[in-house]
Structure formats: C-alpha cells, structure tokens
C-alpha positions in Angstrom: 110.0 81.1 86.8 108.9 84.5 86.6 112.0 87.5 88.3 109.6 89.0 91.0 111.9 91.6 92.2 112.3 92.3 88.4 108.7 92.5 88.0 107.8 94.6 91.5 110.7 96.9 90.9 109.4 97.5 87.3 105.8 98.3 88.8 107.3 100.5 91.7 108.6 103.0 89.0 105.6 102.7 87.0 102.1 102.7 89.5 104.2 105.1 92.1 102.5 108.5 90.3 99.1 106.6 90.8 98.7 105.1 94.0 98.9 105.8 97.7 102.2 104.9 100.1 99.9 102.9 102.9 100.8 103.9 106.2 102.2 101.4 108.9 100.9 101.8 112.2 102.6 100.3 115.5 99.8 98.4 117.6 100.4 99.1 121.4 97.4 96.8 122.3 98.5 93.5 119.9 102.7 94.1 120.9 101.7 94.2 124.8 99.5 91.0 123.9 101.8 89.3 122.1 105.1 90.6 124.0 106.3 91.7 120.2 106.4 95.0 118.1 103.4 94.5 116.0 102.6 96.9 113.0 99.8 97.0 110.8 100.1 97.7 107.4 97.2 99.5 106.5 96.2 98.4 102.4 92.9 99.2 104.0 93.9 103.4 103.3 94.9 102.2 100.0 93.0 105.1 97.2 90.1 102.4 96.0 90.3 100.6 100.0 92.4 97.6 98.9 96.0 96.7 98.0 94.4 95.5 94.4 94.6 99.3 93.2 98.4 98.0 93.3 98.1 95.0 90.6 95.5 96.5 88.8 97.2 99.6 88.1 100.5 97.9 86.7 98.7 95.7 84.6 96.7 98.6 82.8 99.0 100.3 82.6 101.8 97.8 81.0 99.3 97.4 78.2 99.7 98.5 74.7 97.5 101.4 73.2 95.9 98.3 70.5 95.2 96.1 73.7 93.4 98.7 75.7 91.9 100.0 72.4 90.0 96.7 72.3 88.3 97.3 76.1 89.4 95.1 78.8 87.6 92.4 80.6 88.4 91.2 84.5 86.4 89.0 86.9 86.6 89.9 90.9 85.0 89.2 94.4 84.8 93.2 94.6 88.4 94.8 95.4 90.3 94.0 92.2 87.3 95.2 90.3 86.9 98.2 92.2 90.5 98.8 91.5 89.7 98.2 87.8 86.9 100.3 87.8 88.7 103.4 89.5 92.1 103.1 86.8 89.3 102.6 83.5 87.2 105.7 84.8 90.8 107.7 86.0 92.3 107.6 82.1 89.0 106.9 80.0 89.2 103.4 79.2 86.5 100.7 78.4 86.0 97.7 80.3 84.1 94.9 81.9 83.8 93.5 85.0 82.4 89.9 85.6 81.3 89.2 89.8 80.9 86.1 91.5 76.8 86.4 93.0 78.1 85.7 96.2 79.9 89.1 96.1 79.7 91.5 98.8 76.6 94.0 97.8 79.1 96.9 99.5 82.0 96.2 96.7 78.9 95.8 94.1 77.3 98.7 94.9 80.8 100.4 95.3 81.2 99.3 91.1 77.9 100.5 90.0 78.2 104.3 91.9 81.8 104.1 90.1 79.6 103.9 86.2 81.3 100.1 85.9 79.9 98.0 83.6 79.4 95.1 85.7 77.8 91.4 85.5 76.8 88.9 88.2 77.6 85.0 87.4 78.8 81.9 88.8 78.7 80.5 92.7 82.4 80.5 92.7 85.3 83.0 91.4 87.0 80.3 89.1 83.4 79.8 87.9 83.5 83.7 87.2 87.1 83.5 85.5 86.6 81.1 83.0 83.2 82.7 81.7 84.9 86.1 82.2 87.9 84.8 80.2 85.3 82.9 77.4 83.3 86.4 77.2 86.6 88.3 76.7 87.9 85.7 73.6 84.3 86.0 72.5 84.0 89.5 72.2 87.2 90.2 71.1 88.5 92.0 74.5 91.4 91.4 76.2 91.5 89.4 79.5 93.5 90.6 82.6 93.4 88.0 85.8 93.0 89.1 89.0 95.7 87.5 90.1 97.6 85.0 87.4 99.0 87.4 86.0 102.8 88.1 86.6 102.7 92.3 86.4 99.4 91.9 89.2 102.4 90.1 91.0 104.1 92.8 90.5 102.1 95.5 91.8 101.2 93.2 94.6 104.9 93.3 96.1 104.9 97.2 95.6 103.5 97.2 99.0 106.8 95.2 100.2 108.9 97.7 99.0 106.9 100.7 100.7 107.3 98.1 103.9 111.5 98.3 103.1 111.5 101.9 103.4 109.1 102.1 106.0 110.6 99.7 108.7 114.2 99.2 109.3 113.6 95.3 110.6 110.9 93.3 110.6 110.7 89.4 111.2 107.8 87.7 110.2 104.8 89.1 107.3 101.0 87.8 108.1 98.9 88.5 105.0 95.7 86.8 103.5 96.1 84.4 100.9 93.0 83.7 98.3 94.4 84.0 94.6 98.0 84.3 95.8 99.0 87.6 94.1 99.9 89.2 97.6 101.6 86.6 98.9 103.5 86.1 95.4 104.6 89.2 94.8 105.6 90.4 98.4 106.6 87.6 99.7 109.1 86.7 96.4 109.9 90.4 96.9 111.0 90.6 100.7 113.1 87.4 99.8 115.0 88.7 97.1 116.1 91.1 99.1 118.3 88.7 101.6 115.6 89.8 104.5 115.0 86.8 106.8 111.5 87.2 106.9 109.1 84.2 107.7 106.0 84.7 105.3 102.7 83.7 106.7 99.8 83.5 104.6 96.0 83.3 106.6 93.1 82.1 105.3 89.4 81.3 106.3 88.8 77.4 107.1 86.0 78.0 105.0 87.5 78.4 101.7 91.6 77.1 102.4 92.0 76.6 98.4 95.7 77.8 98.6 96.2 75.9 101.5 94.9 72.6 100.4 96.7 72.8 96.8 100.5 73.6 98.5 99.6 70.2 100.7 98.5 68.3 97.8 101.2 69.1 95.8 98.7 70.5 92.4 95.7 72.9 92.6 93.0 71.1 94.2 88.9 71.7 93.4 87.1 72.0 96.4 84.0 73.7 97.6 84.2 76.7 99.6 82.0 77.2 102.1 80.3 81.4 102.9 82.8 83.1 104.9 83.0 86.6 106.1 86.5 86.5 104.2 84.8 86.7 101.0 87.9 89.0 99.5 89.5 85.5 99.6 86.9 83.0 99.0 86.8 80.7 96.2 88.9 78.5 93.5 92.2 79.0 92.0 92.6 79.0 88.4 94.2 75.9 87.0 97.6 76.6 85.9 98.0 79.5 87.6 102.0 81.2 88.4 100.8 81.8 91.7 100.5 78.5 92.9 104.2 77.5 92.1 105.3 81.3 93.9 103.0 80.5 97.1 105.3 77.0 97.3 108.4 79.2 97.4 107.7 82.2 99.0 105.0 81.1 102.0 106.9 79.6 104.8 103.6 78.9 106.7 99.8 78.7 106.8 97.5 79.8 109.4 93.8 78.9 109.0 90.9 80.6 111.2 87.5 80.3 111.8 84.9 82.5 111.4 84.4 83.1 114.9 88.6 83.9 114.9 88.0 86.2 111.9 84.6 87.9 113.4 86.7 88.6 116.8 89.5 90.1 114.9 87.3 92.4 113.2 85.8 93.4 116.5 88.7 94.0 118.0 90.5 96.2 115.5 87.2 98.3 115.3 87.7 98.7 118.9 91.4 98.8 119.3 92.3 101.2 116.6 89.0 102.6 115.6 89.4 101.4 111.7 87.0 99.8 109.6 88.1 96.8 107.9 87.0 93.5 105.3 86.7 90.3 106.7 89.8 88.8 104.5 91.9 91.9 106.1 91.3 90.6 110.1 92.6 87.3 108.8 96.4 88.0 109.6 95.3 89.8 113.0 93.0 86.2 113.9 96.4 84.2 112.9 98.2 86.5 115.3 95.9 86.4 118.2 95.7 82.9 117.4 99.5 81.5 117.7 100.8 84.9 119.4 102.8 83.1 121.8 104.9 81.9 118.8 106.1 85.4 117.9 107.2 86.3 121.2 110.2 89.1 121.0 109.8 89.6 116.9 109.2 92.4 114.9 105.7 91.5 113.1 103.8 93.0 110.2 100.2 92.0 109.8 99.0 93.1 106.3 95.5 94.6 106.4 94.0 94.2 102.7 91.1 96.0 102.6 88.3 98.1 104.1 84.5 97.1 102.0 82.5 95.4 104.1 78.8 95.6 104.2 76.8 97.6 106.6 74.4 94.5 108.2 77.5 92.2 108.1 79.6 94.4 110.4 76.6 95.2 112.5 76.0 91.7 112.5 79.9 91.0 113.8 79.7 93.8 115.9 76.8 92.8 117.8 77.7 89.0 117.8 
C-alpha cells in the first residue's frame, strides 16, 4: 500500500514554488440552506484552472533528467493535460498529449493556444490510456498516468494540506471522483492526520465508474453515457492504485443527475458569480441534494476546475 501522507508531504515541499494556494471561500447562501458552515474550495483559481496542475507538477518534476530527456507522453479529458502542457512549456520540456474525442473543445482549444502537441483518439479515456501508453512504449517515451500514478496522488492531497492550514475544523469533504487521484490522495491525506472527516466522493449517474467498481468489489467495464461532468467521464484503468485507495479513504458516494449537476452550475454562477466545469458543481449537486444530512457540520465542497465550453454554459444557463 502506497504511504500517502509520505507521498503528499513529499510533493508539498516539492510543487509548493510552482503552484497556487487555492483560496477557501465561506458560502452564506449554501450554510443558510443547509443550516451548516459550508466552504468552497476553489481548485477552480488553481494557475492552469484545475487541481491537476497539482499531480502533474509532482510527477514531472520527480522525474530523472534521462526520463524527461526521452519526452513524456500523457492521455487526459483536458485538465491533467492542460496541467501537462503548462509544466512542459514552463521548464522546456517535450511531450505528448493523447485526448479522448469526446473532450471538451474549451480544454482542446485551451492545449493547442498553449503550442501542445496534442492527438484526438478513442470514445472513452481508458480507450485513450492504453493507446497513449502503447504510443509511449512504441516511441520510446516515457508514460505518466493521469491518475495511477502514486506521486499524481501525491500532488492530489497537496490541496488537503493547504485545506489543514486553512480551516481549523472541518467535518465532512465533498469532491468529484473520476480516476480517483483526488479522492486518493486527499482523502488518505486528511486521514492520516487523525481528522474525523467523512469523505464524500460525487459523481455523474452517467458515467459512476468509481462507484460501480467499489460495489463490485474489482474495477468494473461499463459504458458511460455524455455528461456535462466530462472532467470525470469515462473508464478506470485496470489495475490501477486508485481503486484500492477510493475503498479506504471514501466513506460515501453521492451520484447526480444531469439536471442536479446543470442546477448546481447555475447556481454557483449566480450565487458567487464564478465560472465553473461541470465535474466541479458535482460536490455542490451532492450537497443540495442530501443537505439535510449535514445539518450543524463544518463542510468543504471541493470545486475542481473552471473549463467549460462557451455554448454548453449558455446552454445550462438558459435551460
């Protein structure tokens, strides 16, 4: 079992230089709903609009001078490769990223204005993966998951520590759950530490691959369905740590629709005047969704990420 407060306190003292302490905002309008202290924790201000800066970084920079020497290869839904994209271009480095062609055309377009190379295949990110991870043995480049990897985990929970220092007490962490890396790494993090914190992980009904593996007992295929939580659409790569770190650390799973995750959106455009991803209103619609349950608590709803594109949030917007 990999030591995640090892592993996140290791990639505090490494990424710190290079990323962005999110803020964390107290929401009058959810605490009064919910008769709680709510805060957001917004990843969405994060320096490449994602918490995936966090992993990323870590990981590139944990390599050896030979293994970045021989160009690094990725596969992404569009945060984690943005995040790629921004550390290869910040220290010079040469790389590939591979894109489901469901990806949002924001987060692509976001890549190409960024000089990324950048290549469109497969209907599903673990379709991506493996031919990402085939091109990479092919080509001789060296292959970095976006989320089975144990120093993304690690950069993951760096956002759990900035929470530590940020807020005293705190009872209960919503966050979306696709790969796991988040959930992993903050979650295992928050534990460690001897915090009584209930971990929630929210995902679309859509696309509940997490969700559907922890019940099963092994990492389950199933088709995912279009969501507008595409940050956390798809498969999860057989084998991967995540899995076994979501069964530990994840008390409990929330799943929404998309007309729960299309009304969160709305309302935190409207509420707190802040754009935001589809995947990032996921832990708001699991709130507004069981908010009588967290009555009294301090609460921390974990808002990923802010690419979205244009005619989709005009389209939620005007639903």
């Amino acid at each position: 079992m990999i030591d995640i407060p090892a592993e996140v306190l290791e990639a505090e003292e490494r990424i710190r230089p290079f990323i962005r302490e999110t803020p964390l905002e107290f929401s009058h309008y959810l605490s009064k709903l919910g008769g709680c202290r709510v805060y957001l924790k917004l990843e969405n201000l994060q320096i490449t609009g994602s918490f995936k800066l966090r992993g990323a970084m870590n990981k590139l920079l944990s390599l050896s001078e030979e293994e970045r020497a021989r160009g690094v290869v990725t596969a992404s839904s569009g945060n984690h490769g943005a995040a790629f994209a921004y550390v290869l271009e910040k220290f010079g480095w040469r790389g590939r990223i591979y894109l489901p062609e469901y990806a949002s055309p924001a987060k692509v377009e976001t890549l190409r204005l960024m000089g990324a190379d950048i290549e469109l295949h497969g209907d599903d990110c673990v379709v991506t993966e493996a031919f990402a991870q085939s091109e990479a043995d092919r080509l001789g480049m060296f292959w970095i998951s976006p989320y089975n990897d144990a120093k993304v985990v690690g950069g993951q929970g760096t956002a759990g520590v900035e929470l530590e220092r940020q807020l005293e007490r705190f009872d209960t962490v919503l966050l979306p759950v696709g790969g796991g890396g988040l959930a992993s790494g903050v979650g295992g993090y928050l534990k460690s530490r001897g915090r009584q914190v209930e971990v929630i992980g929210c995902l679309p009904e859509n696309s509940p691959v997490m969700y559907e593996s922890v019940k099963a007992g092994r990492i389950v295929e199933m088709e995912s369905k279009p969501t507008l939580s595409d940050g956390t659409a798809g498969g999860i790569e057989a084998g991967s740590i995540t899995f076994d770190l979501c069964r530990r650390f994840v008390d409990d799973y929330v799943l929404l629709s998309e007309e729960e995750i299309a009304a969160a959106l709305r309302l935190v455009v409207e509420k707190h005047c802040m754009l935001i991803e589809g995947s990032a209103a996921l832990p708001v619609a699991a709130f507004l969704k069981n908010r009588e349950r967290f009555a009294g608590r301090d609460v921390v709803l974990v808002i990923s990420g802010a690419k979205i594109n244009l005619e989709k949030l005009i389209e939620v917007l005007t639903r």
